[in-house]
C-alpha positions in Angstrom: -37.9 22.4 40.8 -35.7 21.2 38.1 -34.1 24.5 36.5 -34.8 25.9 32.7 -32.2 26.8 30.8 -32.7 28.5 27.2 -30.5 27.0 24.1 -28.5 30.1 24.5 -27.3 29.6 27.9 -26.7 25.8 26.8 -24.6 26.5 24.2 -22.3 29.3 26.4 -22.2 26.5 29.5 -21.2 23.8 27.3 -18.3 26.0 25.4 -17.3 27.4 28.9 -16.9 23.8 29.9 -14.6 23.0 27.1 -12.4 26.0 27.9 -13.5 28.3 25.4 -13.9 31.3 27.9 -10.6 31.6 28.7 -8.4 34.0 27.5 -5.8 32.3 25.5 -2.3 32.7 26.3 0.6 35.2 25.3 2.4 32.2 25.1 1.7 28.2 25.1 4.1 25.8 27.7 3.1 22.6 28.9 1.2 23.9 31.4 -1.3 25.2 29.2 -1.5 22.2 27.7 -2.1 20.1 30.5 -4.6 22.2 31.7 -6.5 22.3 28.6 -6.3 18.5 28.7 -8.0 18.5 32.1 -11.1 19.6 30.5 -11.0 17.7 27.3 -10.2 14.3 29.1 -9.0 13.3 26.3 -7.5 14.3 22.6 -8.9 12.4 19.4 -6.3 11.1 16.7 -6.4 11.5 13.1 -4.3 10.4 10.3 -5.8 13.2 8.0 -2.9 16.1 7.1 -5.1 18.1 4.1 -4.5 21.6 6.6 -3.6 19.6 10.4 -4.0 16.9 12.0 -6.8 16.6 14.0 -5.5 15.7 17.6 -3.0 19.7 16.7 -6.0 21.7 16.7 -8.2 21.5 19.8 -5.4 23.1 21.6 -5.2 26.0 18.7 -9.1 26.1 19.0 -8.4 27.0 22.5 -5.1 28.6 23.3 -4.2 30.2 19.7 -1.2 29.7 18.0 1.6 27.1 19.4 4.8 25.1 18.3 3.4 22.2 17.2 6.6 20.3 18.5 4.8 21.3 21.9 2.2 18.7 21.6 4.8 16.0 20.5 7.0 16.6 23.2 4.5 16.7 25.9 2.3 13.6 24.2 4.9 11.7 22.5 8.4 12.0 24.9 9.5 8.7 26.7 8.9 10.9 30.1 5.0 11.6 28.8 2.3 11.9 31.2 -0.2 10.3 28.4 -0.6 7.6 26.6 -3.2 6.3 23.8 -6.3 4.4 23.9 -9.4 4.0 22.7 -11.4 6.5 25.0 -13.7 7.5 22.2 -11.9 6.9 19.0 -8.4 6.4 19.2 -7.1 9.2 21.6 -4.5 10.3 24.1 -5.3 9.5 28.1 -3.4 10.6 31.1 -1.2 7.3 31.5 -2.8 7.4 35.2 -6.5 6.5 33.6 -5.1 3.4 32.6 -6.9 1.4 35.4 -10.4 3.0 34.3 -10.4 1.4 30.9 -9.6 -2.0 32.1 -13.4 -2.8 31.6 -12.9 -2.2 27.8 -10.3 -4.1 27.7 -11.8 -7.2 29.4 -15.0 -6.6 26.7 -12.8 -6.3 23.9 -11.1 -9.6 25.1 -14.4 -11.4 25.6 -16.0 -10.5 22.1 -12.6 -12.1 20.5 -12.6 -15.1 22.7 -14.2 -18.9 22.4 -12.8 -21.8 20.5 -13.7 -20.4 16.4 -12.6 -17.2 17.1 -9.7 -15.4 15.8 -7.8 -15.3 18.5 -7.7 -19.0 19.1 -7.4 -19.5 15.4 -4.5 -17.2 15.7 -2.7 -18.0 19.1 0.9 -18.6 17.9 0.7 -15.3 16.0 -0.6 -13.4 19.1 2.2 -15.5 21.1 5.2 -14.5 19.0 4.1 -10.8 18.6 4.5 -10.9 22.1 7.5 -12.6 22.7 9.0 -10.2 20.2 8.5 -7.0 22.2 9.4 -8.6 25.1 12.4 -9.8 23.9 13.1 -7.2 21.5 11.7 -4.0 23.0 9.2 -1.4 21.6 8.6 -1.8 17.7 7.3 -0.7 14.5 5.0 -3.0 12.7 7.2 -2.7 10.1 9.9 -3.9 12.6 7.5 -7.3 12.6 7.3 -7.3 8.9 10.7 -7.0 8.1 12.1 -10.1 10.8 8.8 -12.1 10.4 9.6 -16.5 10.2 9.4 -17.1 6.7 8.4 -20.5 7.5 5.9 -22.6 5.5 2.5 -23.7 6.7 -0.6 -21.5 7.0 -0.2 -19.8 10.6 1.7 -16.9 9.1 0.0 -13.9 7.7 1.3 -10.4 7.2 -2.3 -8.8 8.6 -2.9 -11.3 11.0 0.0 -10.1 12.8 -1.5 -6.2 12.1 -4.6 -7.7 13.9 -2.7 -9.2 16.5 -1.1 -5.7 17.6 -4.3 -3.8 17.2 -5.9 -6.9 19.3 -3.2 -6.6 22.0 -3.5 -3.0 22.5 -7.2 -3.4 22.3 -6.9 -6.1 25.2 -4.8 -3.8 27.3 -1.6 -6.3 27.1 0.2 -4.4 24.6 0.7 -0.4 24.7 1.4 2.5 22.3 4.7 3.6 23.5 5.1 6.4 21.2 5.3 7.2 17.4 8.3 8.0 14.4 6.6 10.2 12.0 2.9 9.0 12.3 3.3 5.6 12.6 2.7 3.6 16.2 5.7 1.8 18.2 4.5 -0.4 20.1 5.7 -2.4 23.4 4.5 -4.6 26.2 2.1 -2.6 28.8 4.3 -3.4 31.7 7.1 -1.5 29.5 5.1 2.0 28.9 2.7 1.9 31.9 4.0 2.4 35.8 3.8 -0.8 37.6 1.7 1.0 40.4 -1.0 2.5 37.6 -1.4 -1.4 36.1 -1.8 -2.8 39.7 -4.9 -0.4 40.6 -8.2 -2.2 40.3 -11.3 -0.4 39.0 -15.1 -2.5 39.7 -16.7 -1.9 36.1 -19.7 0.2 37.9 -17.0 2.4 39.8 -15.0 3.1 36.3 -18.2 3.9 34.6 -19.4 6.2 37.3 -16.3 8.1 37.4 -15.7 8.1 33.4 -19.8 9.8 33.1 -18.3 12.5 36.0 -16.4 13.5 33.8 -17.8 13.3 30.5 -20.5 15.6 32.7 -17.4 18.3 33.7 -16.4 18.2 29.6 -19.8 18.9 28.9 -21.6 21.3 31.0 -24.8 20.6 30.2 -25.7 16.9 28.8 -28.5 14.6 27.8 -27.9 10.8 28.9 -26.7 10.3 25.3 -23.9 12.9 25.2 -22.8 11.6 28.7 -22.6 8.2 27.1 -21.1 9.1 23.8 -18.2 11.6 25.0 -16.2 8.3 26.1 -18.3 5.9 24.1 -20.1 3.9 26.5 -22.5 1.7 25.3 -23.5 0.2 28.3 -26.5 2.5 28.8 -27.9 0.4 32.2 -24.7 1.6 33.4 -24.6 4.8 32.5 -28.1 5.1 33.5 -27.1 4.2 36.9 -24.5 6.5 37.6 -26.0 9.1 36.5 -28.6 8.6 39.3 -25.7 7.8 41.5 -24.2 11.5 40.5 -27.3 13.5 40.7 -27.9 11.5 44.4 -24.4 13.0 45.4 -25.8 16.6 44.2 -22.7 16.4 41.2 -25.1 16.7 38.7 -28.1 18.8 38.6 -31.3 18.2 36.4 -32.4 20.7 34.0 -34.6 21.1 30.8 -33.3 22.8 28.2 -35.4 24.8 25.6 -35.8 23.6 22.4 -33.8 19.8 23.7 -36.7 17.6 22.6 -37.3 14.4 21.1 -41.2 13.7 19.9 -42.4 16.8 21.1 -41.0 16.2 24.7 -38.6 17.3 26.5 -35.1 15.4 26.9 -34.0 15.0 30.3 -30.1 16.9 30.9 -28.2 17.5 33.5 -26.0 20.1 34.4 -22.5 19.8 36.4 -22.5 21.4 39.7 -19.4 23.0 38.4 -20.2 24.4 35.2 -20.0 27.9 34.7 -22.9 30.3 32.7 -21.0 33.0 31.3 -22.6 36.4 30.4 -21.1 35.9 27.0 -18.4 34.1 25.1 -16.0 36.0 23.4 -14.1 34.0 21.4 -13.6 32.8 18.0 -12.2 29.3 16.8 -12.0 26.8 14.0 -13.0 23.7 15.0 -11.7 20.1 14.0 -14.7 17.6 13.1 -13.2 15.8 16.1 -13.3 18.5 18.3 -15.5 17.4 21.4 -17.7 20.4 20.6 -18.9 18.6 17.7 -17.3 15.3 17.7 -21.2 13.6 18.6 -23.3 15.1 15.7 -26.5 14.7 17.8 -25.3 16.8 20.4 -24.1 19.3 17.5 -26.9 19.3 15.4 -29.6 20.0 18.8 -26.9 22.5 20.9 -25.5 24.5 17.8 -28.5 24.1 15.0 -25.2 22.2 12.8 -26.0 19.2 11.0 -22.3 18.1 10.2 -20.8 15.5 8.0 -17.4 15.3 7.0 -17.0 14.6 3.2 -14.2 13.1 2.7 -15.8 9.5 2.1 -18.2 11.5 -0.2 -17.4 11.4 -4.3 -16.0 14.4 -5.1 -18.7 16.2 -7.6 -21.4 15.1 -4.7 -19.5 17.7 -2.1 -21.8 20.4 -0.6 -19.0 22.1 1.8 -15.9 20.3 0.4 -13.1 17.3 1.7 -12.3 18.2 5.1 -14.8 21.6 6.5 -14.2 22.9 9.8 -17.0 24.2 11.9 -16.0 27.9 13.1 -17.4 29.3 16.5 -17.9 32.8 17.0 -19.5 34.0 20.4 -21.5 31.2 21.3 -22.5 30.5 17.8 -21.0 28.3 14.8 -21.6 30.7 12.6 -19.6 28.7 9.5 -18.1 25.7 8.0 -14.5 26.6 6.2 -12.6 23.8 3.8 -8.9 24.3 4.6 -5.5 23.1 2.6 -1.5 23.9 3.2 -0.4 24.0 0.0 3.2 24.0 1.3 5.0 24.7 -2.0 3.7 27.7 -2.5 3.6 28.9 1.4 -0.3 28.8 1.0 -3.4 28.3 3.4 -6.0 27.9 0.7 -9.6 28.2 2.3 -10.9 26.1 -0.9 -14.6 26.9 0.1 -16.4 28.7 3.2 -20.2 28.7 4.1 -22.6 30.7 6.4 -25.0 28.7 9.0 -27.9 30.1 9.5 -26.9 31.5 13.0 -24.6 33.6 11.2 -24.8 37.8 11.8 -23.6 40.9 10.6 -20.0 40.9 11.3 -19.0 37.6 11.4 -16.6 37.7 8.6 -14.3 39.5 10.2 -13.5 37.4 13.3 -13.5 34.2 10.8 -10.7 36.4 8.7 -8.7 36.7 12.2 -8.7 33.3 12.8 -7.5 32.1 9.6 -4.9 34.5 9.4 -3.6 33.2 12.4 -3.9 29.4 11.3 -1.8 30.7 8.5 0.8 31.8 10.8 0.7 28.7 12.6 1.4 26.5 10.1 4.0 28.7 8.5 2.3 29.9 5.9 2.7 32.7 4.4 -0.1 33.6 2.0 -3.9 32.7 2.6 -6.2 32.5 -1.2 -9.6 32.3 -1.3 -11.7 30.5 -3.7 -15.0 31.8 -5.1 -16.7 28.5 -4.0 -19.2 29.0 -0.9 -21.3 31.9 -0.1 -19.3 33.4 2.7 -16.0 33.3 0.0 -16.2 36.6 -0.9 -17.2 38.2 2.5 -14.3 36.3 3.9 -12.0 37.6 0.9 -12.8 41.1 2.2 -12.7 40.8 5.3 -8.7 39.1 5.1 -8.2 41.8 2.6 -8.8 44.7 5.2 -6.5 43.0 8.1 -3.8 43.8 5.5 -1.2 41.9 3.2 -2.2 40.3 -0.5 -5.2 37.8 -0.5 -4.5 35.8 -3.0 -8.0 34.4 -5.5 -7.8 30.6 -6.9 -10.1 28.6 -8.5 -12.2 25.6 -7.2 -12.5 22.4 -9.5 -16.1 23.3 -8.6 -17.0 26.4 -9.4 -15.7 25.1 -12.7 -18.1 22.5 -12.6 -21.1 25.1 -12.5 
């Protein structure tokens, strides 16, 4: 009989799954890290800095404060066990994955092939790109820009030759081999990835059966559509397949969760033999909007009641939770969404708005207060102020004023609106 699960115990597998059980540690090394990165698969990239950027806070979410030069030593070091691609989004991979995106790679390389396309229209671009890095070693695009053949015609074009690196890396023949500040270096793949990783050979069906595994350990408890969109799969035949294959090899387990419908029936899931159903979750986190928790808003709005949508496309005045809101867990609840800035000139975490969900309780307030405090010490800061915009603002106000120290009061631009 397939097994019934109540939203509940959904919501406490799926968090267990991403690691959110586990006490955090006394103090973060590598080892955490890679172990946190076992359960994530991978860790989404962002360019947005408003509090921190994105790919920094899963790893707070889950093991509490950290040096941030942590993450770019163990990510970003010429000895690195990772490397980027586009696993969801852009994101960082064990370098040893390399092999199971190589059928991306070959689909990326048939969409942009055929005699009109751009890459045939564009071949001597592509061609000197390459002979570039192979003759000059990892670079900057501004490294390209700067030495680029000023010579006349129409071949030459400063974003062709941006296309050309983002269709290289795309293609698998060119690879991220770290980054100065933000911005990518790149390099040939045989330069960044280990000969023995790029001579492994993956058959499409075997890579997509082992990338759904996993997406199934990350998740816990899935519907085919999480499974396909935790690694962005949009072969569904495919996925379809393995995960018959999987649930043949007793790996993953059918279930029906409560309240997991679509029409007025129910969705199939599936459950990984592995997952864990913990009594309770104890924990309490802010959330990046590309935290896997949340990161497919499908999966967030049916396993958490959270219809997200980040607002920073959205015109300012038209704003309902403000630029850049971060869902907050506590228990097995996100209970809130909270609108974070570092102001660093004035050693400020400014939560610029905060708002209840409707799963929030009695109590809440305080564990949010907790956790901000401690993103304030994270990042350095040294005061946290609190807008009146939001209706959690002035629970969360008094609840940071009881843990001690000055709360600090500013204004939003709108609540001056009202």
């Amino acid at each position: 009989m397939t097994e019934t699960l109540s939203a509940t115990q959904a919501r406490r597998i799926a968090l267990a799954a991403q690691g959110f059980t586990r006490a955090r540690p006394t103090a973060v090394s590598a080892r955490h890290v890679h172990r946190a990165m076992e359960r994530l698969g991978v860790l989404q990239i962002d360019s947005v800095n408003v509090f921190a950027r994105s790919h920094y806070m899963p790893l707070f979410s889950r093991l509490g404060a950290y040096d941030p030069s942590l993450l770019d030593r163990v990510f970003l070091s010429r000895a690195t066990h990772y490397v980027e691609y586009l696993a969801h989004e852009a994101t960082f991979i064990p370098i040893e994955d390399w092999p199971l995106w190589q059928f991306r790679m070959d689909d990326f390389r048939r969409r942009w092939s055929g005699a009109d396309s751009w890459t045939s229209q564009n071949a001597r671009t592509l061609a000197w790109v390459q002979d570039e890095l192979r003759t000059r070693g990892p670079l900057r695009p501004v490294d390209l820009r700067d030495d680029a053949p000023r010579e006349r015609g129409t071949w030459w074009d400063w974003d062709d030759v941006k296309l050309a690196l983002e269709h290289l890396w795309r293609t698998g023949d060119v690879a991220i081999s770290g980054r100065k500040g933000f911005e990518r270096t790149y390099a040939l793949a045989e330069h960044v990835i280990p000969a023995d990783v790029r001579a492994q050979t993956i058959p499409r069906s075997e890579a997509i059966r082992e990338l759904v595994r996993r997406a199934a350990r990350s998740s816990g408890v899935a519907t085919q559509s999480d499974l396909a969109d935790y690694y962005r799969i949009r072969d569904r035949a495919a996925v379809s397949q393995a995960i018959v294959d999987l649930s043949d090899d007793g790996e993953l387990v059918p279930v029906q969760v409560r309240g997991w419908e679509r029409a007025g029936r129910p969705l199939p899931a599936w459950r990984h033999r592995d997952s864990v159903l913990p009594r309770t979750v104890g924990t309490a986190a802010l959330l990046t909007p590309f935290d896997p928790v949340v990161w497919f808003r499908d999966r967030a709005l049916r396993t958490f009641d959270l219809d997200y949508r980040i607002e920073i496309y959205v015109p300012a005045e038209k704003r309902r939770y403000g630029y850049y809101s971060l869902p907050v867990v506590v228990g097995d609840r996100i209970v809130a969404r909270v609108d974070l800035k570092a102001d660093r000139s004035s050693s400020t975490l400014q939560v610029q708005s905060v708002w209840w969900e409707p799963q929030a309780r009695p109590g809440d307030a305080e564990p949010i207060a907790r956790e901000l405090a401690l993103a304030a010490a994270w990042q350095g800061l040294e005061h946290v102020s609190v807008s009146g915009w939001g209706d959690a603002s002035d629970a969360i106000h008094d609840a940071l004023h009881t843990l001690g120290g000055v709360v600090r009061r500013h204004v939003h631009a709108r609540e001056v609106v009202r």
